[in-house]
N, C-alpha and C positions, 0 to 999 in steps of 0.2 A: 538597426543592424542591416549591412546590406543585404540583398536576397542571395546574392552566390552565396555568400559566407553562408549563410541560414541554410542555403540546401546543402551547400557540404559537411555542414556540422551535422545536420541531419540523418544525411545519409552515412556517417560517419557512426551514430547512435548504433541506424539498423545495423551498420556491417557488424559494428562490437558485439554487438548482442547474437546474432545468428553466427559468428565465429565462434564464442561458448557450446551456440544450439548443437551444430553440427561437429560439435572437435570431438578425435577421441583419445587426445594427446594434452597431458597437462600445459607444454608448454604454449601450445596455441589457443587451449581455453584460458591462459593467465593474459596471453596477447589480446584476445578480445576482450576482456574486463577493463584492461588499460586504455586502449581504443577507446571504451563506451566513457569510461572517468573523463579520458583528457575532450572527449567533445562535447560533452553536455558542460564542462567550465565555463568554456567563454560564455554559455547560454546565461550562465548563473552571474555573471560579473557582466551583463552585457549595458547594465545603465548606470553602476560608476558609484555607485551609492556606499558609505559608509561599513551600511548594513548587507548590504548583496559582496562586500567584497572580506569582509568576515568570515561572512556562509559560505562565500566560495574558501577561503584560506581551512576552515574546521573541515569542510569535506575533502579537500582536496588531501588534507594530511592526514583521516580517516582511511579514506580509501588505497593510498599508496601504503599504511599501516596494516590491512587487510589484504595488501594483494601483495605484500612481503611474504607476510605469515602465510599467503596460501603457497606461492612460491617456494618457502623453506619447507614447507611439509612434502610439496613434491617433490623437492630435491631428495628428502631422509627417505618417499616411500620408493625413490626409484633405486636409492641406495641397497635401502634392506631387500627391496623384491625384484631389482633387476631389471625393471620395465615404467614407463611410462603411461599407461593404460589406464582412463579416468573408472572405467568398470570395474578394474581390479585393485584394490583398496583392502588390504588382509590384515594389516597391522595398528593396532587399534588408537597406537601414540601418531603417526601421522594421520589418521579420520579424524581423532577429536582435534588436533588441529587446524585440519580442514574446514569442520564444523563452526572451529570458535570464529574463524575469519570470515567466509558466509556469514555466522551470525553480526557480524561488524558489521561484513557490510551490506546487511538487508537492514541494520537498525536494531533488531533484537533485543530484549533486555536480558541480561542486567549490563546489554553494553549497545544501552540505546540513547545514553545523554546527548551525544549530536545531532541525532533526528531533530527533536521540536525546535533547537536553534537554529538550525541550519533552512531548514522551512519556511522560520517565520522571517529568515531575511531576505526571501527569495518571493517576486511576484507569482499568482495562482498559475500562470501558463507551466511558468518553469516548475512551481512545485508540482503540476500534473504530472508533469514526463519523471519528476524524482519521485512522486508516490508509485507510480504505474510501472513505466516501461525500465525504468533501473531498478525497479525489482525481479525481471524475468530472467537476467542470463544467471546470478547466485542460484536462482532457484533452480533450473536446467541443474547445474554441476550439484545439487541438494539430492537430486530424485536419479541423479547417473550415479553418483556412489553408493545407491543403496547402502543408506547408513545402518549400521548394527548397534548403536552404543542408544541403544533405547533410553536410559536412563537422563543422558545431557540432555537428547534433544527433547523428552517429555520435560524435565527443568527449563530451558529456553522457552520451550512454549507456553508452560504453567506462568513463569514468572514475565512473559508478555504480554500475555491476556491480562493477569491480575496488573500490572504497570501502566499497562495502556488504559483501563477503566478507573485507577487510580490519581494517574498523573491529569486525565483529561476534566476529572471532578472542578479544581479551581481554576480552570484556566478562562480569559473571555478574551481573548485573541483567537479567532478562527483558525488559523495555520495551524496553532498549537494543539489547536481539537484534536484537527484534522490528520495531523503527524501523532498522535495519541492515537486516534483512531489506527492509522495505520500501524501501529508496532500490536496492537489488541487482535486487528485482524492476518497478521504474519505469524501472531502465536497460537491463534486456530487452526493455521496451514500445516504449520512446523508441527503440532500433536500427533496429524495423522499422516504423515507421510511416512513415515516407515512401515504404516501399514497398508495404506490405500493411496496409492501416486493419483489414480483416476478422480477419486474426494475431493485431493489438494487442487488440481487443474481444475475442477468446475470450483471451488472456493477463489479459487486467481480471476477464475471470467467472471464471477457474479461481482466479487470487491473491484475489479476496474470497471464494472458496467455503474454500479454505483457510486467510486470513486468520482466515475470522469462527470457524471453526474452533479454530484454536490460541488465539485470546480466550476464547472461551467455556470453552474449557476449563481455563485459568490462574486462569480466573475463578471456574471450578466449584471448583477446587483451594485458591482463595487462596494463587496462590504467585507472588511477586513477585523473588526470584531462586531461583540456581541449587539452593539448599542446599537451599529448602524443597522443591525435588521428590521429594526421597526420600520424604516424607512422604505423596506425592498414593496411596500405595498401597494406607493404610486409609480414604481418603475413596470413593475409586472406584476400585474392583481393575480392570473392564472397561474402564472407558475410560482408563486408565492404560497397559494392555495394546494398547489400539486407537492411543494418541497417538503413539508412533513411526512409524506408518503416512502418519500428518499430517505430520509434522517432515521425515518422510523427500520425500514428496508434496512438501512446499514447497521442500526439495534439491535436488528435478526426478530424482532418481532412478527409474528406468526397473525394474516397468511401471508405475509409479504414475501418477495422471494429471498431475500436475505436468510430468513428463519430455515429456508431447507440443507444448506450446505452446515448449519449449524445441526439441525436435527440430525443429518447424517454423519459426523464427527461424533455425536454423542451416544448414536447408535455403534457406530463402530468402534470406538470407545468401551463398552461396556461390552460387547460382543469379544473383544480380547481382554474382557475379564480386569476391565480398570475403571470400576464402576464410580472410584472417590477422584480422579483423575477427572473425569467426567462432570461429575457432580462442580466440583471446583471451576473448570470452566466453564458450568453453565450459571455458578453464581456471580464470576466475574463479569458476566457477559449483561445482567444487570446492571452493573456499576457503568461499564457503558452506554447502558440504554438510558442511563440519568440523564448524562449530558446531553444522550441527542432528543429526547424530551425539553430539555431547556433550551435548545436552538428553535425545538419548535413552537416553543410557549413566544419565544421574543419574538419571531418571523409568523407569527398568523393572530396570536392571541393577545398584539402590545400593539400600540400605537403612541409613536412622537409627538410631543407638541410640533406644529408645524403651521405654516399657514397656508391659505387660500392659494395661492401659485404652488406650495407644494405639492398639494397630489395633483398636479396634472401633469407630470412628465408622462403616465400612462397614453394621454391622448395622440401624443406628437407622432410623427413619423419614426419608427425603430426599425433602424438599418441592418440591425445585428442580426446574424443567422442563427437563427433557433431551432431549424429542422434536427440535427442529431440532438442536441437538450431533448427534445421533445418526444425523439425516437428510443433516447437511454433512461428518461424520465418513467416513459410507459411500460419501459422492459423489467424496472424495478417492483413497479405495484403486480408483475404478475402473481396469478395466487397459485396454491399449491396442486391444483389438477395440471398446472402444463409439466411439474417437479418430475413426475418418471419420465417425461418424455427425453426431456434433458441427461434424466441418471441414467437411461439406457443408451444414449448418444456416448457419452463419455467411459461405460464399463466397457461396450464393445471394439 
């Protein structure tokens, strides 16, 4: 792709996305969602492939289906209340609306069938910015309506956590983990934001620091499923050896730092007296930590028939930059004494 194209399409992303940030008028946070869809497309179709131009045709039809539905809900709430004002949200038939389209378009279950296709026909680059940064302007308009309908959204979250550790059990295409993993870890967000926004935003920073992580490094690998990881061993012995630290981190396995943003979901969880709500996603969150045990049993603990030239691509000269890999890598294994540091940054 040319580099103009690529910076305008880029800068196109941030503007969508910080139009949502900053709007406090429905019709200009619908303008920036649109903005962010129509520029990350061409990103998605940009090599012409069978498969990328599917992925792009499901999302492209998802998301114009989601940003209908948020549009007609703001149309009825400006109707009923008179105003435009993404704060003021009183009517309960245009929120769950609201809600249901967010939930479209974050991937959500039970209306997350496009996610794991649309992923896996899209290269890790682009699936990065569609697991990561096209999740933050929904979420923004998620935590400015202070939602009331506790019920939906404790559903949405229950049934994406249990979905996402579900769905990712059979799969051995990486994307499709991975897009698994993300809908498992959107229904951890969505439990507790109605009651702790400050929770949710350190749950957003910890799953993209780990996110961009496990990308980068499938990407360093070129391993697109499960077989290929045996191989990641002669590419990069070290950070082959560091990646179960990640996998494990995104498990929420304790002390890694993954485990803290989950401990405190399930503290605050039961602290508002939803102690089986709780319970529930902490046993789905098992089911997740299967598979990413099984990426780490193929990437450290299997080895490919292979021959004599093959482990030496380790030796050669690697042009590749690994500094951030290596700086999000080490941010994951921190253990749980730096945890308050973090909880007190983010409640104040």
């Amino acid at each position: 792709m040319n580099p103009y194209i690529l910076m305008i399409l880029l800068f196109s992303l941030g503007l969508g996305t910080m139009m949502t940030f900053t709007s406090s008028h429905w019709l200009l946070a619908w303008m920036g969602l649109e903005i962010n869809t129509l520029a990350i497309i061409p990103l998605m179709a940009q090599h012409h492939h069978p498969r990328a131009v599917e992925a792009t045709t499901k999302y492209f039809i998802i998301q114009a289906t989601a940003a209908a539905t948020l549009l007609f809900a703001s149309i009825i709430n400006a109707w009923l209340s008179g105003q435009w004002d993404i704060q003021n949200m009183n009517h309960p038939f245009p929120i769950t609306l609201i809600i249901l389209a967010l939930a479209l378009k974050l991937g959500l279950a039970p209306v997350h069938a496009w996610l794991p296709d649309v992923l896996q026909g899209l290269n890790l680059n682009t699936g990065l910015i569609l697991a990561t940064w096209q999740k933050l302007a929904p979420f923004s308009l998620l935590i400015q309506i202070q939602p009331s309908n506790s019920y939906l959204l404790i559903f949405l979250g229950l049934s994406s956590t249990l979905i996402g550790g579900w769905g990712g059990l059979n799969q051995t295409q990486l994307r499709k983990i991975l897009a698994y993993s993300s809908i498992a870890h959107l229904g951890w967000m969505v439990l507790i934001i109605q009651f702790s926004p400050p929770i949710t935003l350190l749950t957003l920073l910890i799953y993209f620091i780990t996110t961009y992580s496990i990308f980068i490094l499938f990407k360093l690998n070129n391993s697109t499923n499960i077989n290929t990881l045996a191989t990641s061993w002669a590419y990069a012995p070290i950070l082959s050896a560091l990646a179960p630290m990640i996998l494990l981190s995104l498990g929420g396995l304790p002390p890694l730092l993954g485990f803290f943003p989950k401990w405190m979901i399930i503290q605050e969880l039961s602290n508002q007296n939803m102690a089986m709500v709780a319970t529930l996603a902490a046993l789905s969150a098992l089911l997740s930590l299967y598979f990413y045990l099984r990426l780490s049993y193929a990437l450290t603990l299997t080895i490919s028939p292979n021959n004599t030239t093959g482990a030496l691509p380790w030796r050669l000269t690697n042009s590749t930059i690994t500094m951030p890999l290596a700086i999000t890598s080490s941010t994951t294994m921190c253990l749980l004494p730096l945890s308050p540091v973090m909880l007190t940054i983010f409640m104040t």
